[in-house]
BAFI-364790 format. One record per residue: residue number from 1; residue in one letter; chain; x, y, z of N, C-alpha, C, O in turn. Coordinates in nm, 3 decimals, decimal comma. Atoms other than C-alpha are relative to their C-alpha. Last residue first. Example, Ala and Ser with C-alpha at 12.3 -4.5 7.8 and 13.67 -1.06 7.14 Angstrom:
2
ATOM/2/S/A/-0,082/-0,119/-0,006/1,367/-0,106/0,714/-0,077/0,109/0,073/-0,026/0,220/0,090
ATOM/1/A/A/0,089/-0,119/0,000/1,230/-0,450/0,780/0,090/0,120/0,000/0,194/0,118/0,066
# end
This chain:
206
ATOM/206/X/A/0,116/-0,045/-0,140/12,332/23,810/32,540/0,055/0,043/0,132/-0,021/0,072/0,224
ATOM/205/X/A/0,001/-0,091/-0,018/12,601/23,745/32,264/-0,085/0,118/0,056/-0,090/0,240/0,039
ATOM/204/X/A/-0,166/-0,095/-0,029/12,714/23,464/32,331/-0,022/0,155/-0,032/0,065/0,235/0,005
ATOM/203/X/A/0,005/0,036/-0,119/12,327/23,299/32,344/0,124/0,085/0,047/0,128/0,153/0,150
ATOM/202/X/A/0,054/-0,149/-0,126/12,304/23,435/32,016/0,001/0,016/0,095/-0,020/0,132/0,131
ATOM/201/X/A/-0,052/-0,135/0,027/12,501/23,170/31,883/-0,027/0,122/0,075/0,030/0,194/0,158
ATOM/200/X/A/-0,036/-0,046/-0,154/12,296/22,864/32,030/0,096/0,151/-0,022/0,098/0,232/0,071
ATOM/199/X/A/0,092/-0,081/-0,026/12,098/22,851/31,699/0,060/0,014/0,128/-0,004/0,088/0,202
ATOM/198/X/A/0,048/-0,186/0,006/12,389/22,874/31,496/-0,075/0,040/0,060/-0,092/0,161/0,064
ATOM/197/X/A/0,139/-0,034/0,075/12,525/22,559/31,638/-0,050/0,087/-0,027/-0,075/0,159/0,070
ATOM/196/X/A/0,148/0,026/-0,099/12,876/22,602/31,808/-0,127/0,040/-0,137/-0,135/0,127/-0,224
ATOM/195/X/A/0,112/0,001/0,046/13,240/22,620/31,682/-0,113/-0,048/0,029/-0,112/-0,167/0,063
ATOM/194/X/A/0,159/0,020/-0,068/13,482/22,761/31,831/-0,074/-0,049/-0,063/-0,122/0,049/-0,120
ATOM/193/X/A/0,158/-0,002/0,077/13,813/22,835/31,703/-0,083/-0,069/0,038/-0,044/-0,185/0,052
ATOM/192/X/A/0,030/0,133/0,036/14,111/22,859/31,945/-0,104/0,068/-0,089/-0,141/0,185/-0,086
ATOM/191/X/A/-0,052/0,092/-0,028/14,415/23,118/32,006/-0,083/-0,132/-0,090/-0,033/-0,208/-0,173
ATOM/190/X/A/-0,135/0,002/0,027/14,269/23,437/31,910/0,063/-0,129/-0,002/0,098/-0,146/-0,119
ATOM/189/X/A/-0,067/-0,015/-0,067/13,904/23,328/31,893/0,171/0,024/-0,011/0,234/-0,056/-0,081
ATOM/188/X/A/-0,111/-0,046/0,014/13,692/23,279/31,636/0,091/0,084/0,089/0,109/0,202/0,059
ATOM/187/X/A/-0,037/-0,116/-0,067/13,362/23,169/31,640/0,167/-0,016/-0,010/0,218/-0,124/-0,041
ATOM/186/X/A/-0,096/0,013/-0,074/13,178/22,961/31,378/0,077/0,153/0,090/0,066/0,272/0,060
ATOM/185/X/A/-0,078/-0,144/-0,045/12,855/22,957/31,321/0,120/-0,023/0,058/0,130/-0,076/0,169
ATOM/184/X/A/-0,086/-0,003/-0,100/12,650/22,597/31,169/0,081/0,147/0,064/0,032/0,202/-0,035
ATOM/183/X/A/0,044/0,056/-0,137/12,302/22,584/31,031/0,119/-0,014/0,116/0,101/-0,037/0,235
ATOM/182/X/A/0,146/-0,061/-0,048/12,330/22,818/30,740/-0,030/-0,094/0,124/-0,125/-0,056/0,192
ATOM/181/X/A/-0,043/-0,120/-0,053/12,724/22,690/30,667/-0,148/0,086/0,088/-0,139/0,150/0,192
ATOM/180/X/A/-0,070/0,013/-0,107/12,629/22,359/30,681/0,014/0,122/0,018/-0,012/0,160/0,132
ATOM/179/X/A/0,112/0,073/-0,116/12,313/22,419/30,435/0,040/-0,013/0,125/-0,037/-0,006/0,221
ATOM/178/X/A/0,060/-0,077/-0,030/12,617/22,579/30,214/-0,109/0,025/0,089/-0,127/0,134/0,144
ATOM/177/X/A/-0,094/-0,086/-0,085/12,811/22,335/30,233/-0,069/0,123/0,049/-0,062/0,169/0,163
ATOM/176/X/A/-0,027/0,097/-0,123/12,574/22,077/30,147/0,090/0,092/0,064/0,109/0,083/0,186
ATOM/175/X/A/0,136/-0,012/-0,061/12,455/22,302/29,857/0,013/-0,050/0,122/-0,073/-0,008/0,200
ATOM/174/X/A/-0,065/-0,169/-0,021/12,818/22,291/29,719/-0,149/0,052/0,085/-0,148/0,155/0,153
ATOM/173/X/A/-0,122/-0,040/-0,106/12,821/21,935/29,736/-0,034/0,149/0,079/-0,028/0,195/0,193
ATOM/172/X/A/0,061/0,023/-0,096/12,470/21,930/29,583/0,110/0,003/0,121/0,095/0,030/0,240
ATOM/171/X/A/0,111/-0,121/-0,043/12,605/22,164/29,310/-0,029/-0,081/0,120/-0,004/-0,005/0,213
ATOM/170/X/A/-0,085/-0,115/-0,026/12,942/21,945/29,231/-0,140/0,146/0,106/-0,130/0,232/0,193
ATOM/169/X/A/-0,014/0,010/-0,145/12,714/21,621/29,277/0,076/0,151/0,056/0,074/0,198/0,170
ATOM/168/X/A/0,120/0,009/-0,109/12,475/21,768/28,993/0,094/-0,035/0,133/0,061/0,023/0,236
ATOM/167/X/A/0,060/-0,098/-0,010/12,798/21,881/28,793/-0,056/0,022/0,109/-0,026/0,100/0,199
ATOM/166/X/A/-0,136/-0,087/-0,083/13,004/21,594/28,843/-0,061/0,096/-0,005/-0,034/0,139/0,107
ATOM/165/X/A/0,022/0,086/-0,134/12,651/21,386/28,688/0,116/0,040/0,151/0,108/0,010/0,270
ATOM/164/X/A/0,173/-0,063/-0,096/12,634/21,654/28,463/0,009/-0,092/0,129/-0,014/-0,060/0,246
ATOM/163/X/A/-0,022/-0,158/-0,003/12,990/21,599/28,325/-0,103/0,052/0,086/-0,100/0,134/0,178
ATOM/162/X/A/-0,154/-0,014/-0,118/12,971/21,204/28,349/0,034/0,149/0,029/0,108/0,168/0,125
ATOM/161/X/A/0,066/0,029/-0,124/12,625/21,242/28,150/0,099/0,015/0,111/0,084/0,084/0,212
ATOM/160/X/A/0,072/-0,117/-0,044/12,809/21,445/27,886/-0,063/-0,040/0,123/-0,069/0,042/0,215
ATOM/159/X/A/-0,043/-0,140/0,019/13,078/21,222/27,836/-0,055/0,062/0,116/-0,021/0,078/0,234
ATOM/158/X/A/-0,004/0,070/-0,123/12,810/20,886/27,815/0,134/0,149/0,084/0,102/0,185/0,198
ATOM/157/X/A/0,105/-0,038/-0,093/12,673/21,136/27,562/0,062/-0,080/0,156/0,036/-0,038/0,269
ATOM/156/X/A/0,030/-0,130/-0,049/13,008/21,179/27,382/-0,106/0,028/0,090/-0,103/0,126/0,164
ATOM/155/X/A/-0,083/-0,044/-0,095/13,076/20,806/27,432/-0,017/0,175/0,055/-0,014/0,224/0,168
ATOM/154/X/A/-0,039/0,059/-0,134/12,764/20,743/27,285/0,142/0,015/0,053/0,112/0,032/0,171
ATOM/153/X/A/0,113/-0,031/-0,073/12,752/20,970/27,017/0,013/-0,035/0,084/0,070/0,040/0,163
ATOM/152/X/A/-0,030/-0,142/-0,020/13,085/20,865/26,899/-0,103/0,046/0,113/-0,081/0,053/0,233
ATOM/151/X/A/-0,134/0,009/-0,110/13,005/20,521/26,900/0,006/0,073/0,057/-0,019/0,068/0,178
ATOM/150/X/A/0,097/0,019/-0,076/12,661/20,603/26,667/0,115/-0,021/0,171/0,091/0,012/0,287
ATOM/149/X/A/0,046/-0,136/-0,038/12,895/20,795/26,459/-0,118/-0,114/0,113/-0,181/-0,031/0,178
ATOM/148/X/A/-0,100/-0,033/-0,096/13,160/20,478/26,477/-0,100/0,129/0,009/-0,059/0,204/0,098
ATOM/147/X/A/-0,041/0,050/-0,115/12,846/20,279/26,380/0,106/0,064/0,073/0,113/0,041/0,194
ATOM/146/X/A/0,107/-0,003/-0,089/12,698/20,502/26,139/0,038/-0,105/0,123/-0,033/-0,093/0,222
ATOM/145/X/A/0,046/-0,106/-0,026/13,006/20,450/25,956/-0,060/0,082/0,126/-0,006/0,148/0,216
ATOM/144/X/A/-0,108/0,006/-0,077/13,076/20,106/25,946/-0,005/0,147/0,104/0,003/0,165/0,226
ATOM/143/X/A/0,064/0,051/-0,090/12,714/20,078/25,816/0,108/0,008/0,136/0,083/-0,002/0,256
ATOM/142/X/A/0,047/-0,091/-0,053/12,819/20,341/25,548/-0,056/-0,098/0,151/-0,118/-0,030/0,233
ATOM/141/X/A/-0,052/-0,101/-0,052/13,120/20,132/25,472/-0,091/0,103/0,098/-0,051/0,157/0,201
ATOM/140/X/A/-0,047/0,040/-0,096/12,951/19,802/25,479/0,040/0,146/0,051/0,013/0,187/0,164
ATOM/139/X/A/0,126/-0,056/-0,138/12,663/19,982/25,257/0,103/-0,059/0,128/0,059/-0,031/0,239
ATOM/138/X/A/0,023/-0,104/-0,057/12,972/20,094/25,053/-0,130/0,012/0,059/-0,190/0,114/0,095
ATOM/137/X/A/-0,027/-0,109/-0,037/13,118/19,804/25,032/0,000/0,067/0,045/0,068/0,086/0,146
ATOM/136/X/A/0,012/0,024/-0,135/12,795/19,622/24,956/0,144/0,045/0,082/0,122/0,058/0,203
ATOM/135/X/A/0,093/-0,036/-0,014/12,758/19,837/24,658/-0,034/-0,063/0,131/-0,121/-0,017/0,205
ATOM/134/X/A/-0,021/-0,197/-0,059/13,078/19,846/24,522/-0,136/0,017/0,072/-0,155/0,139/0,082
ATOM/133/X/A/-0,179/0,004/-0,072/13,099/19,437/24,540/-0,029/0,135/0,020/-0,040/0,175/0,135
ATOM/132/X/A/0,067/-0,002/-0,109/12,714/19,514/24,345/0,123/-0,075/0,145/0,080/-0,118/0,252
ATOM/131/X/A/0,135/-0,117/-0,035/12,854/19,695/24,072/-0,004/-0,067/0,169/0,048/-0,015/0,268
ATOM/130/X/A/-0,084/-0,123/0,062/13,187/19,452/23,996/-0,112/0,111/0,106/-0,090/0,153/0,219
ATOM/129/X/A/-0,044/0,055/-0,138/12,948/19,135/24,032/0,062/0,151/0,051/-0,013/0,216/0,124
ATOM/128/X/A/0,065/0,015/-0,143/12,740/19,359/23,813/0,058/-0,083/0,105/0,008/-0,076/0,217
ATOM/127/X/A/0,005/-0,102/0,024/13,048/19,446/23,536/-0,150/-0,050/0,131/-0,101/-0,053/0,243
ATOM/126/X/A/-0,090/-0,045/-0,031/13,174/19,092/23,548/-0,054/0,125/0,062/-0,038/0,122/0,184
ATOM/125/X/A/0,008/0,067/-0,135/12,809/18,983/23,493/0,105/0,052/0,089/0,077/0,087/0,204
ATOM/124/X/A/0,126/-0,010/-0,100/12,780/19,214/23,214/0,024/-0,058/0,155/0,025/0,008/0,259
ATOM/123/X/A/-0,009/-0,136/-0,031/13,102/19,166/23,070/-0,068/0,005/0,113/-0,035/-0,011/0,231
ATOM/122/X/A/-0,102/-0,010/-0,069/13,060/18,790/23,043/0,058/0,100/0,081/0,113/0,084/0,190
ATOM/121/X/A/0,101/0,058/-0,090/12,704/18,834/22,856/0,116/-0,007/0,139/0,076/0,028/0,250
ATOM/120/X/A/0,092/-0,161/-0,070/12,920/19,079/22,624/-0,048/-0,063/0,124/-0,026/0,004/0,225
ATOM/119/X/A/-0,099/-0,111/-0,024/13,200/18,790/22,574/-0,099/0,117/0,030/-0,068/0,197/0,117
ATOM/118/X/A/-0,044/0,108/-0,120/12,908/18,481/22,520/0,143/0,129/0,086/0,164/0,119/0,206
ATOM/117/X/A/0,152/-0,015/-0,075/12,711/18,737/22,287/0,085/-0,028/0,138/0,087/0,042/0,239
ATOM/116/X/A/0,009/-0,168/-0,030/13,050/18,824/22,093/-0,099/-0,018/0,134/-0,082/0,048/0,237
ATOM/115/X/A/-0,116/-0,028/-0,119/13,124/18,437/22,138/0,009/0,119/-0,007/0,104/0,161/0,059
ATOM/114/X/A/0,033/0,084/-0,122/12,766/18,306/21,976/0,152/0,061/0,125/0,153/0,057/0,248
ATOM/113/X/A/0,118/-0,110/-0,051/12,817/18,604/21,694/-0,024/-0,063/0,156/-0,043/0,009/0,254
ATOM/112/X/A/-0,072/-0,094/-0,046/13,126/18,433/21,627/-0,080/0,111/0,051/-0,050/0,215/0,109
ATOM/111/X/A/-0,091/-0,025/-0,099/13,007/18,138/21,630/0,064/0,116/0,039/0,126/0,130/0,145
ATOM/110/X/A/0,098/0,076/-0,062/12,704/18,203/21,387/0,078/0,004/0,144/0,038/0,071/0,240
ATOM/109/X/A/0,075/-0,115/-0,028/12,935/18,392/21,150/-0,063/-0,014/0,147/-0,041/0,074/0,230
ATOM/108/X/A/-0,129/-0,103/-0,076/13,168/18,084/21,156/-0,105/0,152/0,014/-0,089/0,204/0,125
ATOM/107/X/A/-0,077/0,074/-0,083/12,883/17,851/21,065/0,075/0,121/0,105/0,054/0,171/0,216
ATOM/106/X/A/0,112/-0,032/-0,134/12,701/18,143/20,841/0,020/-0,108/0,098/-0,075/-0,098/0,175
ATOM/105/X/A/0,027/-0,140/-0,009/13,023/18,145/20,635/-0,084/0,007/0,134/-0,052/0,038/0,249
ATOM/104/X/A/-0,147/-0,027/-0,095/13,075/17,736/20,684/-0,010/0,131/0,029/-0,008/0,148/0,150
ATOM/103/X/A/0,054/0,117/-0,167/12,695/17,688/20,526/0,109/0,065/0,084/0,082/0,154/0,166
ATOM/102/X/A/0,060/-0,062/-0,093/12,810/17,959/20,235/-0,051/-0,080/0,141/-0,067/-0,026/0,251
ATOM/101/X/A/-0,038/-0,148/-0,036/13,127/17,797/20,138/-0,115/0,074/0,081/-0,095/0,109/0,197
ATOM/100/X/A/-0,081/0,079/-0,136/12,925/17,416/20,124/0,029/0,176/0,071/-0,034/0,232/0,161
ATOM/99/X/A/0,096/0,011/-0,141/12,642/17,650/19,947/0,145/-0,085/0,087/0,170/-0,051/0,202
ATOM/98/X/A/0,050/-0,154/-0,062/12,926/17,788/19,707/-0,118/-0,059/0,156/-0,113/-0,028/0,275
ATOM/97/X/A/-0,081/-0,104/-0,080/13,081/17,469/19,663/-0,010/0,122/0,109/0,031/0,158/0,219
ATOM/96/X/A/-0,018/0,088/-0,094/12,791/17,288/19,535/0,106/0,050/0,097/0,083/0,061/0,217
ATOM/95/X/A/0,169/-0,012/-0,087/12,692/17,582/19,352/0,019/-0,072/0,125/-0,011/-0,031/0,237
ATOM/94/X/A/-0,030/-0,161/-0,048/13,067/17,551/19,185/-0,127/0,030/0,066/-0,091/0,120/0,142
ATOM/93/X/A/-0,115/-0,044/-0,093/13,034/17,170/19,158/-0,002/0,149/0,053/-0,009/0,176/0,173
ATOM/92/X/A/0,076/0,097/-0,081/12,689/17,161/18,952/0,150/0,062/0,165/0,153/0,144/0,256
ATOM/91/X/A/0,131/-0,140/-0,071/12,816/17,459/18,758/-0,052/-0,102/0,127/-0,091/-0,052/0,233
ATOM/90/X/A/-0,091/-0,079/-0,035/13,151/17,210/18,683/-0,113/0,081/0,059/-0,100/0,116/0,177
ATOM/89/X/A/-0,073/0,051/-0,143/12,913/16,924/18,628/0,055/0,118/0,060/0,006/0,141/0,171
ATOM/88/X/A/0,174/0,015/-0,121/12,645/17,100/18,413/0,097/-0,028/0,117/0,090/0,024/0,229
ATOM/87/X/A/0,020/-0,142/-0,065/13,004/17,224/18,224/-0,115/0,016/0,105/-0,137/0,103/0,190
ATOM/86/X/A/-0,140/-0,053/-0,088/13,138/16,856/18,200/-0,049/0,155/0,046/-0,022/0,197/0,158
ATOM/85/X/A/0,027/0,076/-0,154/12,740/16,769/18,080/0,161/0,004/0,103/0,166/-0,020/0,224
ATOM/84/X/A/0,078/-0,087/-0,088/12,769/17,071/17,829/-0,047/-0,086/0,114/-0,114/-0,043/0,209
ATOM/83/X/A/0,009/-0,103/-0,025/13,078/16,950/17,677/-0,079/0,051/0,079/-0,033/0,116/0,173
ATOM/82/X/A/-0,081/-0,021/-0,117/13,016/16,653/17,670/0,063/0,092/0,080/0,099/0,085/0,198
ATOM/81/X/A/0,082/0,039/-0,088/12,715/16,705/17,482/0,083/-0,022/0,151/0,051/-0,007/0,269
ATOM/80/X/A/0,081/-0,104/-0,011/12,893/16,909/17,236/-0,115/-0,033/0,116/-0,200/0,046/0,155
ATOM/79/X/A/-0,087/-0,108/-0,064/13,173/16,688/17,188/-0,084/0,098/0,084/-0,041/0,151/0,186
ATOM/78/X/A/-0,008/0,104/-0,184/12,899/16,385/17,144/0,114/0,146/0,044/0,103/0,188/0,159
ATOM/77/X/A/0,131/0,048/-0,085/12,724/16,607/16,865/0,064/-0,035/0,183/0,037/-0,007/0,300
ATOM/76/X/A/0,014/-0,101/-0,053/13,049/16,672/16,715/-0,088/0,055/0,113/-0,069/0,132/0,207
ATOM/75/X/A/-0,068/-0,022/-0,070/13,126/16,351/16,668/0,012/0,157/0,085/0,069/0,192/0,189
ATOM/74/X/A/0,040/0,078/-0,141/12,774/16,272/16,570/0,128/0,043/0,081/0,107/0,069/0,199
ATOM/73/X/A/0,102/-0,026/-0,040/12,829/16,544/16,311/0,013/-0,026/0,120/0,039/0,050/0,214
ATOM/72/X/A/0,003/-0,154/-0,020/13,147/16,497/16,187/-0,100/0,006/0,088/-0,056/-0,008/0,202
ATOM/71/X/A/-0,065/0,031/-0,069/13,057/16,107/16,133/0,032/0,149/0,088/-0,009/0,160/0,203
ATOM/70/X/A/0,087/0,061/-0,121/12,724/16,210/15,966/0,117/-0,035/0,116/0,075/-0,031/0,231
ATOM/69/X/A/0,041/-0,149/-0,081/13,026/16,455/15,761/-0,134/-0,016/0,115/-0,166/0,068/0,198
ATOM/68/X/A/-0,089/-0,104/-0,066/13,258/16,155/15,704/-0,101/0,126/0,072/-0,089/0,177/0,184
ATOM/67/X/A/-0,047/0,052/-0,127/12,917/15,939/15,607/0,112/0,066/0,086/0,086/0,082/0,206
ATOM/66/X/A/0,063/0,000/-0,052/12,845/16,200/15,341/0,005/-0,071/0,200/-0,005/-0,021/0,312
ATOM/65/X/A/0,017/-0,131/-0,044/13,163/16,233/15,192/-0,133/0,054/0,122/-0,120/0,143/0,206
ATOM/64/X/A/-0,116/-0,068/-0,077/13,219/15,906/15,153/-0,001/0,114/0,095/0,023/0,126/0,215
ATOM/63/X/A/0,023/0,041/-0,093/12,867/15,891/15,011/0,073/-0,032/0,135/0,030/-0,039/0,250
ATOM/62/X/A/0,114/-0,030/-0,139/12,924/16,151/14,804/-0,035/-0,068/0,146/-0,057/-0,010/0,253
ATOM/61/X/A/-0,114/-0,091/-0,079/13,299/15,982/14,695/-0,148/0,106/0,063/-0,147/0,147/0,179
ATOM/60/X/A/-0,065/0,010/-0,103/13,109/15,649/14,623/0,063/0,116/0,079/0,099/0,106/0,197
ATOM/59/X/A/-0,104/0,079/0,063/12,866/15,852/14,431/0,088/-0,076/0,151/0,078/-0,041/0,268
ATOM/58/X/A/-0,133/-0,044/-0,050/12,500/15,932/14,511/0,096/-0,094/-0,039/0,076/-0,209/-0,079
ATOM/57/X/A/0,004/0,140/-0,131/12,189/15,936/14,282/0,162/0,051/0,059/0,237/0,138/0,015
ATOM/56/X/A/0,006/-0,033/-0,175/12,185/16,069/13,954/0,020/-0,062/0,097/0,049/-0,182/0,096
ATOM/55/X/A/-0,081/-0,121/-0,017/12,388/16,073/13,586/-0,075/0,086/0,173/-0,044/0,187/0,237
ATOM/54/X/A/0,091/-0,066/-0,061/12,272/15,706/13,506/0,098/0,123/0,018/0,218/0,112/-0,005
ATOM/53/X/A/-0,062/-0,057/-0,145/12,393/15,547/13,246/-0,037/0,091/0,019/-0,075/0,177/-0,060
ATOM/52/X/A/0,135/-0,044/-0,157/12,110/15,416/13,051/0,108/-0,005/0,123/0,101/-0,055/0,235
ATOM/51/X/A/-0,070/0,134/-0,078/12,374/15,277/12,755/-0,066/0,041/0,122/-0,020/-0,016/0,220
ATOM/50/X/A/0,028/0,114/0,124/12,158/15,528/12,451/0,089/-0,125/0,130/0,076/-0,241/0,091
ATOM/49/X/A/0,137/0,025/0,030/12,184/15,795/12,682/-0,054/-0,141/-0,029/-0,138/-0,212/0,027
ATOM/48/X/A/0,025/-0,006/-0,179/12,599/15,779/12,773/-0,180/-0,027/-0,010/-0,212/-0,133/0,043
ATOM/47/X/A/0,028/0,185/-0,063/12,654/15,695/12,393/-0,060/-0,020/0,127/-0,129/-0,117/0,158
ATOM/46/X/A/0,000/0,076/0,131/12,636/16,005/12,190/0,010/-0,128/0,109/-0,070/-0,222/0,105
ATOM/45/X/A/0,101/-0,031/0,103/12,484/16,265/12,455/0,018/-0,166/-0,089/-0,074/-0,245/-0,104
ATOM/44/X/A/0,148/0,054/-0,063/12,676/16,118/12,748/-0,123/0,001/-0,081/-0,224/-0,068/-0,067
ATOM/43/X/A/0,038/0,167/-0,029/12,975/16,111/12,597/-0,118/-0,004/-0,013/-0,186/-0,058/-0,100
ATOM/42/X/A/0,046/0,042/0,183/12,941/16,508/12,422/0,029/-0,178/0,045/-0,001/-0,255/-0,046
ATOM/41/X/A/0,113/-0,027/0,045/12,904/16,623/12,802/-0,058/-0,099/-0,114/-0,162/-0,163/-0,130
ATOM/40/X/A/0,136/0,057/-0,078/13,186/16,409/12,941/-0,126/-0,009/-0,049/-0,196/-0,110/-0,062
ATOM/39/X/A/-0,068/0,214/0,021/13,433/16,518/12,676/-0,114/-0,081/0,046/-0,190/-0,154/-0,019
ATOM/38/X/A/0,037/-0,017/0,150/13,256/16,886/12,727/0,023/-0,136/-0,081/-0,040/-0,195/-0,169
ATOM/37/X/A/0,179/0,001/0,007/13,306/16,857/13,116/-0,037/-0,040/-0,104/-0,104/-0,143/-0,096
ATOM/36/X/A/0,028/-0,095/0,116/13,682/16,767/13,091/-0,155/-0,006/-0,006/-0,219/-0,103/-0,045
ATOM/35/X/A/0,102/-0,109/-0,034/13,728/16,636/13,448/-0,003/0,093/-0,093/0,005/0,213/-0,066
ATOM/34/X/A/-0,083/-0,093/-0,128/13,943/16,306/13,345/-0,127/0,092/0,041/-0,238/0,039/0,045
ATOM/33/X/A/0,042/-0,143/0,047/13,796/16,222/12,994/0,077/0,081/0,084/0,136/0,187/0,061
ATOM/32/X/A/-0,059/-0,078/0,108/13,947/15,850/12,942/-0,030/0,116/0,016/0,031/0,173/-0,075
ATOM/31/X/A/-0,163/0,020/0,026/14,025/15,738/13,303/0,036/0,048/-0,137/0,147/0,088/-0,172
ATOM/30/X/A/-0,139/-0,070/-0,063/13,760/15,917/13,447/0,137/0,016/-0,035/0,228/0,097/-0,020
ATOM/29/X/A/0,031/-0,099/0,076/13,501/15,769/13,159/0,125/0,108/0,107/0,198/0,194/0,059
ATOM/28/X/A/-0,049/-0,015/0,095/13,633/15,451/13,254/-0,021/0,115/-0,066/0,034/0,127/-0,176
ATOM/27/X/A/-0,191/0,050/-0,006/13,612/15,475/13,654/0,029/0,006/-0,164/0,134/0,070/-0,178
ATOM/26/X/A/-0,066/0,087/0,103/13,252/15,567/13,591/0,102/0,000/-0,003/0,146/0,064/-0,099
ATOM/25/X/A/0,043/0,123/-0,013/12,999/15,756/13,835/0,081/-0,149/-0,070/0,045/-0,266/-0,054
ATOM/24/X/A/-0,077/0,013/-0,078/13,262/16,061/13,853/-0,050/-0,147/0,037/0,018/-0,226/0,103
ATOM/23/X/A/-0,101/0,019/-0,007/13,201/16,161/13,493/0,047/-0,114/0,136/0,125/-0,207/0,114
ATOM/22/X/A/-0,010/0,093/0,115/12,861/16,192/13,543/0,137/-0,054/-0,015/0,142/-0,171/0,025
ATOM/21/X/A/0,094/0,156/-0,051/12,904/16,355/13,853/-0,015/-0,077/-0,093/0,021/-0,191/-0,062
ATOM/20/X/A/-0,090/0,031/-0,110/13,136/16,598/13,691/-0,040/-0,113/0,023/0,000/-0,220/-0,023
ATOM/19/X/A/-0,116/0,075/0,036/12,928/16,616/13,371/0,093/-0,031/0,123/0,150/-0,139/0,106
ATOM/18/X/A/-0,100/-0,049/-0,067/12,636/16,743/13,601/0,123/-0,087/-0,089/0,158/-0,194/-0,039
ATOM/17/X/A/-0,111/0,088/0,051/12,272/16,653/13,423/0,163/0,085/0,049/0,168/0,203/0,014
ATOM/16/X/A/-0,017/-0,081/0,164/12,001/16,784/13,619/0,160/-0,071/-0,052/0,242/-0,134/0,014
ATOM/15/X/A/-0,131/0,035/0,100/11,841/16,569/13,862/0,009/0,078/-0,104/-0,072/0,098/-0,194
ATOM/14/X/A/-0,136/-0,028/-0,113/11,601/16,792/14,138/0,117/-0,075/-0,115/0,217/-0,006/-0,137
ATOM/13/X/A/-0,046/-0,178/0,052/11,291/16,723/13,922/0,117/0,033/0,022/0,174/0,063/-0,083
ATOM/12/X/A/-0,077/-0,066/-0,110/11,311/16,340/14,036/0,008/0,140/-0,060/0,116/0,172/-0,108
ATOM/11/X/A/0,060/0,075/-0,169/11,062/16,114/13,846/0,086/0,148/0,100/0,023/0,217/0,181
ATOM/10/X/A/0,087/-0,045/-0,105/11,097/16,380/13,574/-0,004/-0,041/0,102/-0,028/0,028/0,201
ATOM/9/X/A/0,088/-0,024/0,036/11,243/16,178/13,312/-0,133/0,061/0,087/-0,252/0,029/0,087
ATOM/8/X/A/0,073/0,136/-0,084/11,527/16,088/13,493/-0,143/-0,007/-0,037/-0,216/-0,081/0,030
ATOM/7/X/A/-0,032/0,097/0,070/11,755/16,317/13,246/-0,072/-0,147/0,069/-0,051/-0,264/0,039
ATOM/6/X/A/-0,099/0,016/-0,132/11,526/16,617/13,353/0,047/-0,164/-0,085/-0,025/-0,228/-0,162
ATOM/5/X/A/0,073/0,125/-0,076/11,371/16,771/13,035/0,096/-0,077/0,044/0,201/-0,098/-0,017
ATOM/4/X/A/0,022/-0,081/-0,168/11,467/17,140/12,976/-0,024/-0,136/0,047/-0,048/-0,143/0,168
ATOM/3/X/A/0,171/0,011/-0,049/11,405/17,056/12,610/-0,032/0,007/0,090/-0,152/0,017/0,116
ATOM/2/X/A/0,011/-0,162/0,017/11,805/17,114/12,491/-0,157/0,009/0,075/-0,171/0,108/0,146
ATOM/1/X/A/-0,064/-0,096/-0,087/11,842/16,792/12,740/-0,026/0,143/-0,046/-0,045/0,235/0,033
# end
């Protein structure tokens, strides 16, 4: 040991002599030394050598220790897996969500764009029945129109003809009298009136 040389004679570089571990390989060296290194030490020199106890390798309480912390491990391992396959799920879900959420969004968007369209398109029609109601209306009106002015007219001309036509007999009357008066002479007597052809007239006064 003062000679640096490993107590396994090299096979293993890595063994160096550990009174603990030494100690801890032997229920009787526990029960007489306890964890006095130097008790341990000065064993191993005066008898521990010379009886080829070993001072490497693992102890029941390494291997204890070991298996607890492969147990650790794997348990940790499986926490850590469950973990991230409960959180794949939960992201899985929340995506899954979100597209259901967005489908229904552009659903109801969709409809509601379909009953703005279906409410303007409604307008519209409203709004040209609407137009073209005012538009026959007012060709009834103007047709109504032009009919009491076309009325008008005609009575006023039928009117005017009845005016001329009392006119023309009023003049041919009055021409008839006058034609009588140029072909007839009357005489005038105190008592009687006379009347004789104009052309015998002169005859009275020859």
């Amino acid at each position: 040991m003062s000679e640096g040389r490993t107590p396994c004679g090299n096979i293993n570089p890595t063994c160096h002599f550990d009174p603990t571990k030494y100690g801890s390989f032997y229920p009787d060296l526990q029960n007489a030394f306890g964890n006095d290194k130097n008790a341990l030490t000065n064993h191993y020199k005066n008898y521990g050598i010379n009886e080829n106890r070993r001072i490497c390798g693992i102890t029941d309480a390494d291997k204890a220790a070991a298996e607890k912390a492969a147990a650790d491990k794997a348990a940790a391992d499986k926490a850590a897996a469950d973990k991230a396959a409960a959180d794949k799920a939960a992201a899985d879900k929340a995506a899954a969500d979100k597209a259901a959420a967005d489908k229904q969004l552009a659903i109801n968007n969709a409809i509601t764009t379909q009953k703005t369209i279906d409410a303007s398109n409604q307008q519209v029609a409203i709004n040209n029945a609407v137009t073209a109601q005012q538009a026959i209306d007012a060709s009834n009106q103007a047709i109504a129109i032009a009919n009491a002015v076309t009325s008008q007219k005609a009575i006023e001309a039928t009117t005017q003809a009845q005016a001329v036509a009392k006119a023309v007999a009023l003049a041919q009357q009055q021409q008839q009298l006058t034609d009588a008066l140029q072909n007839q002479q009357t005489i005038v007597k105190p008592s009687t009136i006379y009347t004789i052809p104009f052309s015998e007239s002169f005859s009275l006064y020859k």
